[in-house]
C-alpha positions as CSV (number, residue, x, y, z in Angstrom):
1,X,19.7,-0.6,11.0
2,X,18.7,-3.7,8.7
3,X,19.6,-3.2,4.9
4,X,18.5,-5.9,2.7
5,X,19.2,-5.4,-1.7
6,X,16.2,-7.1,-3.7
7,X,17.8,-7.4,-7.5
8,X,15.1,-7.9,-9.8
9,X,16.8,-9.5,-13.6
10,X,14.1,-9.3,-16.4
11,X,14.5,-9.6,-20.1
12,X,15.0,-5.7,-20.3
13,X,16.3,-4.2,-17.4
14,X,17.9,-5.0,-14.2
15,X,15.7,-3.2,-10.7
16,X,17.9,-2.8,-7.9
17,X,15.8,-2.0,-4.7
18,X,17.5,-1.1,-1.9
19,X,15.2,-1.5,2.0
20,X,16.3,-0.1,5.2
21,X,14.3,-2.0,8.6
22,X,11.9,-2.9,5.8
23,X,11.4,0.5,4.0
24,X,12.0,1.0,0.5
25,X,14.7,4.2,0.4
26,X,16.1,3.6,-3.1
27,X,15.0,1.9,-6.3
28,X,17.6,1.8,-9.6
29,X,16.5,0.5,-12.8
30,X,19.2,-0.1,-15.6
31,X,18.3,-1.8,-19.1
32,X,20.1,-4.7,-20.1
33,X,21.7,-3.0,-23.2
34,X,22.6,0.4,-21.2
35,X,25.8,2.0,-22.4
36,X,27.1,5.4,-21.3
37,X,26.8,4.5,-17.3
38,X,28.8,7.1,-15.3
39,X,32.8,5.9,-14.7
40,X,33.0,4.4,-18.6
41,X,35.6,5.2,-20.2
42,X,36.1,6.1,-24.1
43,X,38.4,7.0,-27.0
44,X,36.7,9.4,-28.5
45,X,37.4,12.6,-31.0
46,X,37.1,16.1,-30.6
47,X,34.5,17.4,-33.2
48,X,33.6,20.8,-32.7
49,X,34.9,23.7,-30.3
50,X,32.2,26.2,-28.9
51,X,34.4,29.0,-27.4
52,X,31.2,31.0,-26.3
53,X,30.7,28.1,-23.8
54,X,34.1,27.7,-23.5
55,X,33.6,23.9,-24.1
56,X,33.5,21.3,-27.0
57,X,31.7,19.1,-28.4
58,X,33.0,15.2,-28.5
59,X,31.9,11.8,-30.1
60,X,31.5,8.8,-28.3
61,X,29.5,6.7,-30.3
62,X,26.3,8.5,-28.2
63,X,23.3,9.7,-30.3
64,X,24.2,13.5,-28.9
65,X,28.0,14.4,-29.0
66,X,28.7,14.8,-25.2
67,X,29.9,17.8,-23.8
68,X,33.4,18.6,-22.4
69,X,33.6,21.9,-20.2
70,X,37.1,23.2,-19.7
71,X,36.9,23.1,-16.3
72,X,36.6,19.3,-16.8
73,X,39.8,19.1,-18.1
74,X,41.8,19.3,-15.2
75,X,44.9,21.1,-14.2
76,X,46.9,18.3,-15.4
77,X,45.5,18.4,-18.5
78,X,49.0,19.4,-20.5
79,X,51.0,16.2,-19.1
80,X,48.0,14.3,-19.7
81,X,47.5,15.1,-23.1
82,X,51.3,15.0,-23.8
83,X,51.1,10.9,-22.0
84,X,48.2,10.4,-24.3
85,X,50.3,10.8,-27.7
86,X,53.1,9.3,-26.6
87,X,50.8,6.1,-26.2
88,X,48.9,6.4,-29.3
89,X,52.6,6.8,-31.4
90,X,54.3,3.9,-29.8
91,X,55.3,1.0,-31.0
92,X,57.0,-0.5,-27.8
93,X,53.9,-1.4,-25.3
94,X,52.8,1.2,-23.0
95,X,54.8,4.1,-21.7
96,X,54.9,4.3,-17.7
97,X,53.4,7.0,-16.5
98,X,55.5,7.7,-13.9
99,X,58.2,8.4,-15.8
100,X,56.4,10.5,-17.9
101,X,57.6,14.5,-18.1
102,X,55.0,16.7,-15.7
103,X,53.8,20.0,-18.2
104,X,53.0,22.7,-16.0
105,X,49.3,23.3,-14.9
106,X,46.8,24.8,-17.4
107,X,45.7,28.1,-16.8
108,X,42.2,28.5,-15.1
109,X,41.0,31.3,-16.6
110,X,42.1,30.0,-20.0
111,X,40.1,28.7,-23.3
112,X,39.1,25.8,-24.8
113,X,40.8,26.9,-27.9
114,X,44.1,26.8,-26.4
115,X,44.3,23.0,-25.3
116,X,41.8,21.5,-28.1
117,X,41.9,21.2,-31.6
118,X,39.0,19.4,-34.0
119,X,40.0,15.9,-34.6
120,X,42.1,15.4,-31.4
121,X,41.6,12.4,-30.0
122,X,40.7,12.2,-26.0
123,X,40.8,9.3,-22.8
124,X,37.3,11.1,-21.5
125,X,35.1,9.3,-18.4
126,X,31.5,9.7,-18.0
127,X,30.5,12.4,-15.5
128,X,27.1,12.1,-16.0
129,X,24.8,10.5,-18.1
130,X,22.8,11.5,-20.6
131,X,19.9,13.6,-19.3
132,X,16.5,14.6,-21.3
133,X,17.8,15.9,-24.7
134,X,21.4,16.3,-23.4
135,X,24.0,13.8,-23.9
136,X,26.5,12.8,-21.6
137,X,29.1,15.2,-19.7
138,X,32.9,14.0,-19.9
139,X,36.0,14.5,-18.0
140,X,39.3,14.2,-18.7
141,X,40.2,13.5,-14.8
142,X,39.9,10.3,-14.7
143,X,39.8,7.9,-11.8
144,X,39.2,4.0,-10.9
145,X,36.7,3.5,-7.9
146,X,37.2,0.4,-6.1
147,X,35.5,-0.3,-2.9
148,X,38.0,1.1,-0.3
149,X,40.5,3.1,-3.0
150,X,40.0,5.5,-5.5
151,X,43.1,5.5,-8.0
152,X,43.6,9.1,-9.8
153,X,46.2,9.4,-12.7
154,X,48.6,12.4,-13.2
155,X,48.3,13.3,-9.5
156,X,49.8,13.0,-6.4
157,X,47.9,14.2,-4.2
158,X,46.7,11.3,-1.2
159,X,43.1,12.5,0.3
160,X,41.7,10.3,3.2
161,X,37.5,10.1,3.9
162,X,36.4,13.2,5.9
163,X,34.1,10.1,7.9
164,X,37.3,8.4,8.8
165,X,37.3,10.7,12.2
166,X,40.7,8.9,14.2
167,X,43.5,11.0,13.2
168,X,45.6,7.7,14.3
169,X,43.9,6.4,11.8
170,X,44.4,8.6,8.8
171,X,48.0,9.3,9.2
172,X,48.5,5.2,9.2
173,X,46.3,5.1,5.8
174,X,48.2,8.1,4.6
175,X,51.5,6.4,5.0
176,X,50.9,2.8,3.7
177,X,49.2,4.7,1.0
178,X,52.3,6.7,-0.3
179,X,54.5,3.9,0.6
180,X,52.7,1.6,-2.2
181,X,51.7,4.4,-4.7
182,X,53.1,4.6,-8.1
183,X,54.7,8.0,-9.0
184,X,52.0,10.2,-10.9
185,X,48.7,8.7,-9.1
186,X,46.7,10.3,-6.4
187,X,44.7,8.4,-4.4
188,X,41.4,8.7,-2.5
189,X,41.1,6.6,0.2
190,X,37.9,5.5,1.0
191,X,35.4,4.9,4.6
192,X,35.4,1.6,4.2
193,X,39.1,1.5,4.2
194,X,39.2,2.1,7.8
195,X,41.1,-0.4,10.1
196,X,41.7,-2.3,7.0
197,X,45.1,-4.4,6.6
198,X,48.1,-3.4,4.2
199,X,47.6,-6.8,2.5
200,X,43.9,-6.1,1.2
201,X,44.8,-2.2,0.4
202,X,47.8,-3.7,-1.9
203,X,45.7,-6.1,-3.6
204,X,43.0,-3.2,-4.0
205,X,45.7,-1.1,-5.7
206,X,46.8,-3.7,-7.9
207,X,43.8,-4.1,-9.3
208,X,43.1,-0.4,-10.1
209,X,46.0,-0.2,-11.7
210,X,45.1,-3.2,-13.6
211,X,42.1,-1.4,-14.8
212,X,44.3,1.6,-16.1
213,X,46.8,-0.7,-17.9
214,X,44.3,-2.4,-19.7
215,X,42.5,0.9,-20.6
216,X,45.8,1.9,-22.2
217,X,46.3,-0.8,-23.9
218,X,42.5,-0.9,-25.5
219,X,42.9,2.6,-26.5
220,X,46.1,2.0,-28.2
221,X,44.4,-0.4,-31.0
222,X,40.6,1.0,-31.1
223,X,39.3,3.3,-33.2
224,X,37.3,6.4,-31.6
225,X,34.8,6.1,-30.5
226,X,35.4,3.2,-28.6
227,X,35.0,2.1,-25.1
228,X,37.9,1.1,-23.5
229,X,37.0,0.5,-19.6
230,X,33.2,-0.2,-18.2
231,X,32.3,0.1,-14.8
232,X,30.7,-2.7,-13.1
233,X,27.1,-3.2,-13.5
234,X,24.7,-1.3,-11.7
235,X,24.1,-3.9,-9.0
236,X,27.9,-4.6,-8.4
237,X,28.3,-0.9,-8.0
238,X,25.3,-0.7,-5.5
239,X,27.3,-3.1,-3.7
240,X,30.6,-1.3,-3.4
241,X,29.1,1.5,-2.4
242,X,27.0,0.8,0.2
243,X,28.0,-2.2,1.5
244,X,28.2,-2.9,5.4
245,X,28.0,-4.6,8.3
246,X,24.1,-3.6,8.4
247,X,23.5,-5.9,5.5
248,X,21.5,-9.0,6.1
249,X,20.9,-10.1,2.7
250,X,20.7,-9.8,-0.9
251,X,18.4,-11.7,-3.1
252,X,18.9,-12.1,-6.8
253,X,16.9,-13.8,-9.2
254,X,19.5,-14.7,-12.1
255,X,21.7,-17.0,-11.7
256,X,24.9,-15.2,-13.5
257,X,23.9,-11.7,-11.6
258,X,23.2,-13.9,-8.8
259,X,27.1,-15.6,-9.3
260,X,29.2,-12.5,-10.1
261,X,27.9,-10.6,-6.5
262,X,28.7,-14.1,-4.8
263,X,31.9,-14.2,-6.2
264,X,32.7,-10.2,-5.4
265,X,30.9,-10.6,-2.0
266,X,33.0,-13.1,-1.0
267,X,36.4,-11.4,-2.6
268,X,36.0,-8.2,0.0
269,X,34.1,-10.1,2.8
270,X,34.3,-14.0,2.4
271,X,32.8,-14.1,6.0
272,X,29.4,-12.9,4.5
273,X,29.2,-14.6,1.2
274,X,26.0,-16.3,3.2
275,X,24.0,-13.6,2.7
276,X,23.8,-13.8,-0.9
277,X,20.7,-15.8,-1.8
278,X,19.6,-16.9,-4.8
279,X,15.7,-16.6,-5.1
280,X,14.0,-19.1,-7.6
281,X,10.2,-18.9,-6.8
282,X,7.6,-18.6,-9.3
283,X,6.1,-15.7,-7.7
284,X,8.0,-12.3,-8.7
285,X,10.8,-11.5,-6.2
286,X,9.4,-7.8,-5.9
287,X,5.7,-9.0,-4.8
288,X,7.6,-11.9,-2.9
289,X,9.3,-9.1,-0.5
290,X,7.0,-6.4,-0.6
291,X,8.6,-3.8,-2.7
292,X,5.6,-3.1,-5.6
293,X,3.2,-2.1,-2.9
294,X,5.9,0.5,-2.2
295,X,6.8,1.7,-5.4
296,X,3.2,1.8,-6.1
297,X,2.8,4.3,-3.0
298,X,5.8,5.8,-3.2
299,X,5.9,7.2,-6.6
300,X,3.4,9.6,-8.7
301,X,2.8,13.3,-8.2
302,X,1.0,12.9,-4.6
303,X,2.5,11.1,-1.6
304,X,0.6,10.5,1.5
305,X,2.9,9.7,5.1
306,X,1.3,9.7,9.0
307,X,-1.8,10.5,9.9
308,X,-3.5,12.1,6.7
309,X,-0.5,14.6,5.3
310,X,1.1,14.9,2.2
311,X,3.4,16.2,-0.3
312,X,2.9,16.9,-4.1
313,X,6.1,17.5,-6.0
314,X,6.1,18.8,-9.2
315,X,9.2,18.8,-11.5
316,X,11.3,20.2,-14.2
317,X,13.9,19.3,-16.3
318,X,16.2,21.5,-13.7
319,X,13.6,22.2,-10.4
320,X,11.7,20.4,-8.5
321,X,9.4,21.9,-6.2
322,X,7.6,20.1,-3.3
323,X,4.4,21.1,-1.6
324,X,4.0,20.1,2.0
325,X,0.0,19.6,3.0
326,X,-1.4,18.8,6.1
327,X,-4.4,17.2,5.3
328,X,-6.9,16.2,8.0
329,X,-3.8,16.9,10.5
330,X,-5.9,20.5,10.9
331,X,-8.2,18.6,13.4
332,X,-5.5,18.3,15.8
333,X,-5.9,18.9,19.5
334,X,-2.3,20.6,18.9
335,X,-2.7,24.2,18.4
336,X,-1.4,25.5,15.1
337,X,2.1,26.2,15.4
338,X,3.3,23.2,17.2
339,X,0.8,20.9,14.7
340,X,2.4,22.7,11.5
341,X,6.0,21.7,13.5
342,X,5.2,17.9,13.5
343,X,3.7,17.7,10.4
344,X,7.0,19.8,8.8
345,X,9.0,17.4,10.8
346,X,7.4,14.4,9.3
347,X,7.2,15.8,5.7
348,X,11.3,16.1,5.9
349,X,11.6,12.6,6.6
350,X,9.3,11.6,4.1
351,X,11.3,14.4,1.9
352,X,14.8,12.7,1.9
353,X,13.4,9.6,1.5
354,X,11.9,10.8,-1.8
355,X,15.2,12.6,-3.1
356,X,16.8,9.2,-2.3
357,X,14.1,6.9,-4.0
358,X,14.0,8.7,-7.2
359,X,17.2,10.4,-7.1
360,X,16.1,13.7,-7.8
361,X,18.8,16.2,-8.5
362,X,19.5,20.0,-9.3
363,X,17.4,22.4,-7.2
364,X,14.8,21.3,-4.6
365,X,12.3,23.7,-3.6
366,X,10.5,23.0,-0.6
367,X,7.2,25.1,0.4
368,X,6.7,24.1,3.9
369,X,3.8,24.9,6.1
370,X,4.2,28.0,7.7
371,X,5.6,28.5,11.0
372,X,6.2,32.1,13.3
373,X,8.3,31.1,15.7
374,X,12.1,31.3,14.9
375,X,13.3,28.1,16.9
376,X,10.7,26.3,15.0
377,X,12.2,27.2,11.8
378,X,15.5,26.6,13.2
379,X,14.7,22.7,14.5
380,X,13.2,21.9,11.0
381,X,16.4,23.1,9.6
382,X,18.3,20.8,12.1
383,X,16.1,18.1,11.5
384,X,16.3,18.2,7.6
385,X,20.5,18.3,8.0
386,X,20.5,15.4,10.1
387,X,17.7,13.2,8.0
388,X,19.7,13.8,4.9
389,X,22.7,13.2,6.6
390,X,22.4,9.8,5.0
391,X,22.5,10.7,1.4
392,X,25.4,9.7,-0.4
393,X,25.0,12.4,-3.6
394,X,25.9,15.7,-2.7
395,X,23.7,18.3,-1.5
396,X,23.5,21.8,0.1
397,X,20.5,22.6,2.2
398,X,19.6,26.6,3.1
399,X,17.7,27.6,6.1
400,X,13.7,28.4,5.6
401,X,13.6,31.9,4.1
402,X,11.1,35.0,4.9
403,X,8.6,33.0,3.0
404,X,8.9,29.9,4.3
405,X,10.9,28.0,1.8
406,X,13.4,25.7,1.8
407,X,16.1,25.4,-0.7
408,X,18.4,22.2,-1.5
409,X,20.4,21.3,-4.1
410,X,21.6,18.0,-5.1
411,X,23.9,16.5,-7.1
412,X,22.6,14.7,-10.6
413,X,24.7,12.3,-12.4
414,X,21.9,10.5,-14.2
415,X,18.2,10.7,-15.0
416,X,15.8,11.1,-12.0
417,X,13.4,7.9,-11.7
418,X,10.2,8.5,-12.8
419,X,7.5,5.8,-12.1
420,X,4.1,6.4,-13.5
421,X,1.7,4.7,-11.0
422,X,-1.7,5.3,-12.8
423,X,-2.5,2.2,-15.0
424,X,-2.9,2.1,-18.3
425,X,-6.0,0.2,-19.6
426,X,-4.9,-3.0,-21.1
427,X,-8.2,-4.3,-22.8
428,X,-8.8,-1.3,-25.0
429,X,-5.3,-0.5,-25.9
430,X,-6.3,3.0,-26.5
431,X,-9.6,2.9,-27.9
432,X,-11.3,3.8,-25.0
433,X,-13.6,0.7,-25.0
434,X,-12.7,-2.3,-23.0
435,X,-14.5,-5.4,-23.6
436,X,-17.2,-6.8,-21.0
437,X,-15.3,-7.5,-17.6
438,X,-17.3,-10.5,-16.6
439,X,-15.6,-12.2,-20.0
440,X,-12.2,-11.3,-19.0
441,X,-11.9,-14.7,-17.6
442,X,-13.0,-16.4,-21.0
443,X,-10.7,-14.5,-22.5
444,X,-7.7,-16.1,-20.4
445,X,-9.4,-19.4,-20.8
446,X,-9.0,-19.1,-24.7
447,X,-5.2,-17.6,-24.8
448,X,-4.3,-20.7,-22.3
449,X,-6.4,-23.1,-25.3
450,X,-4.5,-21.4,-28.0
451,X,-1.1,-21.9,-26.6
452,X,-1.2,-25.0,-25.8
453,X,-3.3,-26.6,-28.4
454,X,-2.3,-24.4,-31.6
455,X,1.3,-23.1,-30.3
456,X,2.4,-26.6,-28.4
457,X,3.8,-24.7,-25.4
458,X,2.6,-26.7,-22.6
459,X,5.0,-25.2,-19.7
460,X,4.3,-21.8,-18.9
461,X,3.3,-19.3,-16.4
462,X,0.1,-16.6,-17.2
463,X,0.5,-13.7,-14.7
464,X,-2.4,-11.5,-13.5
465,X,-3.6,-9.2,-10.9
466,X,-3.8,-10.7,-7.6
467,X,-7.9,-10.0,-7.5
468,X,-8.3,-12.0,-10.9
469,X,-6.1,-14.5,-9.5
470,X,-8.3,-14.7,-6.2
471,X,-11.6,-15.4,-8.3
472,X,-9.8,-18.1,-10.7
473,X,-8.9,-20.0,-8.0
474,X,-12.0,-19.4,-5.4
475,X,-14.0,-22.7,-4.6
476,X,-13.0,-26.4,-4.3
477,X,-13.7,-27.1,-8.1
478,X,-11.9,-23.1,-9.2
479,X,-12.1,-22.1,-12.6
480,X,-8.5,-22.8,-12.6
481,X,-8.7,-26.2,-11.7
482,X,-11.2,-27.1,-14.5
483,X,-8.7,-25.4,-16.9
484,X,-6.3,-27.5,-15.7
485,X,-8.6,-30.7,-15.6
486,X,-10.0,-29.8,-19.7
487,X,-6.4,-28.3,-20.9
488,X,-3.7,-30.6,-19.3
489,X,-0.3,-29.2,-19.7
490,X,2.3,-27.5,-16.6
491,X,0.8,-24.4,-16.6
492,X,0.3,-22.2,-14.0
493,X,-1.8,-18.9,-13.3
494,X,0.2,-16.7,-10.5
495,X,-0.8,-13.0,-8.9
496,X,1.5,-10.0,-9.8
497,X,0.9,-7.1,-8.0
498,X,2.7,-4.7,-10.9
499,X,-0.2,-5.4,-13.2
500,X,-3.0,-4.0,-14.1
501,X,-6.7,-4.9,-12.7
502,X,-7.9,-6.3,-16.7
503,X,-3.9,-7.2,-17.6
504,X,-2.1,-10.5,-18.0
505,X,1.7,-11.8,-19.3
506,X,3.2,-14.8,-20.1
507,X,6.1,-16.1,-19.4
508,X,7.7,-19.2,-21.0
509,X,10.3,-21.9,-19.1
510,X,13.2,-19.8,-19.7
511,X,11.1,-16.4,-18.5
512,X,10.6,-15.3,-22.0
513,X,8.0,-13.3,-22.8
514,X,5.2,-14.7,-25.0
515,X,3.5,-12.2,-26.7
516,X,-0.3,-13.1,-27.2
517,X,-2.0,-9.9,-28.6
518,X,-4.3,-10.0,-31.6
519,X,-4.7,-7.7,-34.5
520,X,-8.3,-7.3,-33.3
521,X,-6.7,-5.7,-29.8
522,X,-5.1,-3.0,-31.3
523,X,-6.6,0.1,-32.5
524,X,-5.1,0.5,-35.9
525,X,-5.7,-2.9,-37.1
526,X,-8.5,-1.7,-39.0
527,X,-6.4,0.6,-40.3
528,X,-3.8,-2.0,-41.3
529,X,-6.6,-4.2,-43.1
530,X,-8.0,-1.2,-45.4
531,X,-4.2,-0.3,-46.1
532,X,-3.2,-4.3,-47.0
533,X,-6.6,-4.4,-49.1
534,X,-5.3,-1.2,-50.9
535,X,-2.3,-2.6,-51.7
536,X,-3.4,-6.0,-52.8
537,X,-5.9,-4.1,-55.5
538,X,-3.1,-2.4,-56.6
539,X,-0.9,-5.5,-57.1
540,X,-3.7,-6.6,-58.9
């Protein structure tokens, strides 16, 4: 299987696309100024106890206090809290926690009352991020994920990949593993660890522990809330996580994003640092390699796959149900049963693809298209297992019941991804009335006057949909060319497939966004006018 990771860097967000043999099967999007990612780590305070949820209430720094279940504590929780004062009263550097004094397990069954009191101040990770009106879920078991270890304070406990299948293989990892541990830290060891050497596991560890030193250390001088470890960025963790062999390449559009997965490339796999490529075209990197036209496809409440069927999924904040339709697939030659059987088959592929791409999570409800015959039901089961074998969140799937539905559930740690594909009209802004289309292209022709003759920017790029972009240019002596003939200037006009049919953008030489819109575009400038003219005869 070919992977390739297209990382699209704009002014606001980061878009991490990730394509298997040319197939779009997951799409992240983080903004630039994102906090609260899952794996941060904060000092925060306890600020309110809610013993009827047997849970509390904690700040860290979030608009919503994040929540803090008891079973999130951990068994450990006693010697970790007891750790956590001594560090916070000393004077002396940082305790070691492997000399620290183990406290008995917390009791299961117990109460959030018992081991929490207002005001306490807490190490707590993010378990998942803020979702809808919620804000984010914390634990108090806190780990380090690095790409072939997992380090796990106040344990001991050494836990080797269930994919790792050569049990020569495991009980070497197991060994080296406790030979190199500290006292008081479990460890997870991780697929990718296989048939590794001792030299890159050490060095691994190291760094881990690294990570919890400095946490320590952080937390020692901050005031809660504060953050006191941050997990790599989104595209550095996309990285660690699924990188393989597979991979072919990575393309990155900004030159520091582009540096900092060089330089971590070629620190767990210097042999393929080549496939790291920086991309510096003109045209956007996600037209450039085909992944709009797939998000625009891929995404909205109907999805079309082979031969005329489709799903529609509908969603909660908590269910998600798809609908499986067979469209003009009802005009088979196939008689019923073994048509609704390939067009089930082909819906579960498209299916986990879609869980994948927008990361849906909590309970999946499937309605597939009904079937009689019990080995039917039974190979769509199969077949659903195997396709979502691949998916790295976990999930439970439950054969078809008495009605023909299928039930999953899926693990959410952050928002699912939703893309809305219908296109807002740009020219009206709202109003409902858009200018004259035959004057769009004067329009264009008098923003690229007014920026270069009244604003003095002569070097820029003006961005529009590819079919605007085909007309401007059409004919020996284009519309385009004049411009360029009557204006002067470095400008350029480039198709973007993300826009809308009557939209356009500019972007300057350092990929800043100009923005061009009027007062006259908007649909509350009159508003604004009788309001100014209000106040001015008041003044007066």
């Amino acid at each position: 299987m070919k992977s390739e990771l297209v990382v699209d860097v704009t002014a606001k967000e980061i878009s991490i696309a990730l394509v298997e043999d040319g197939r779009l099967v997951s799409l992240q999007k983080e903004s630039r100024d994102a906090t609260f990612a899952v794996g941060n780590i904060y000092k925060a305070k306890v600020k309110k106890l809610m013993p009827g949820l047997n849970a509390s209430f904690v700040n860290v720094g979030h608009e919503r206090d994040a929540f803090l279940h008891y079973l999130d504590l951990g068994s450990q929780f006693a010697t970790y809290a007891r750790f956590l004062q001594d560090v916070m009263g000393s004077k002396k550097g940082i305790p070691s926690i492997s000399k620290a004094a183990s406290k008995p397990e917390i009791d299961k069954h117990g109460t959030i009352s018992d081991v929490l009191t207002c005001g306490q101040e807490l190490l707590v990770q993010i378990a998942k991020e803020p979702i809808s009106s919620k804000g984010p879920r914390l634990t108090t078991e806190i780990s380090f994920t690095g790409r072939l270890l997992v380090l796990i304070p106040f344990s001991d406990k050494i836990s080797v990949s269930q994919k790792i299948k050569s049990s020569e293989e495991k009980a070497r990892l197991k060994q080296l593993i406790s030979s190199i541990k500290p006292k008081n830290f479990g460890v997870i060891i991780r697929t990718s660890a296989e048939n590794k050497k001792a030299a890159e596991l050490i060095s691994e560890m190291r760094t881990l522990l690294r990570y919890w030193e400095d946490a320590l250390q952080k937390a020692q001088t901050a005031t809660a809330p504060a953050i006191v470890h941050e997990e790599d960025s989104r595209a550095l963790g996309v990285i660690r996580d699924v990188f393989n062999p597979s991979f072919e390449h990575i393309y990155v559009n900004d030159q520091e994003l582009y540096t900092q997965i060089l330089n971590y490339v070629t620190l767990i796999a210097p042999e393929r640092k080549g496939i790291v490529e920086h991309y510096t075209k003109d045209e956007p990197i996600f037209d450039h390699y085909g992944i709009t036209r797939q998000v625009k496809t891929s995404f909205g409440k109907t999805v079309s796959f082979k031969q005329g069927a489709y799903i529609i999924i509908e969603s909660t904040e908590a269910l998600h149900v798809i609908d499986v339709n067979s469209g003009n697939r009802t005009k088979s030659d196939n008689d019923q049963e073994t048509n609704a059987l390939e067009v089930n088959t082909r819906a579960a592929d498209e299916i986990a693809r879609q869980l994948r791409l927008r990361d849906l999570g909590g309970i999946i409800v499937i309605d597939f298209i009904d079937m009689t015959q019990a080995e039917h039901r039974q190979a769509l089961y199969d077949h659903m297992r195997a396709v979502m074998a691949n998916d790295r969140a976990r999930h439970n799937i439950l054969p078809l019941s008495k009605f023909g539905l299928m039930q999953i559930t899926r693990q959410r740690v952050r928002p699912a991804l939703d893309i809305v594909t219908n296109e807002a009209c740009p020219s009206c802004y709202g109003k409902g009335e858009v200018q004259p289309s035959l004057l769009f292209t004067d329009r264009l022709h008098e923003k690229i006057e007014y920026l270069i003759r009244e604003l003095k920017v002569n070097d820029f790029i003006m961005y529009v949909h590819p079919y605007v972009d085909a007309y401007l240019k059409k004919g020996i002596l284009s519309e385009y060319r004049r411009w360029k003939l009557a204006l002067g200037g470095k400008f350029k006009i480039l198709p973007d497939q993300s826009l809308a049919y009557l939209e356009y953008k500019v972007l300057d030489r350092n990929r800043n966004e100009i923005d061009l819109k009027e007062e006259k575009d908007t649909s509350s400038s009159s508003s604004r006018k009788k309001e100014s003219k209000q106040r001015h005869a008041k003044e007066d």
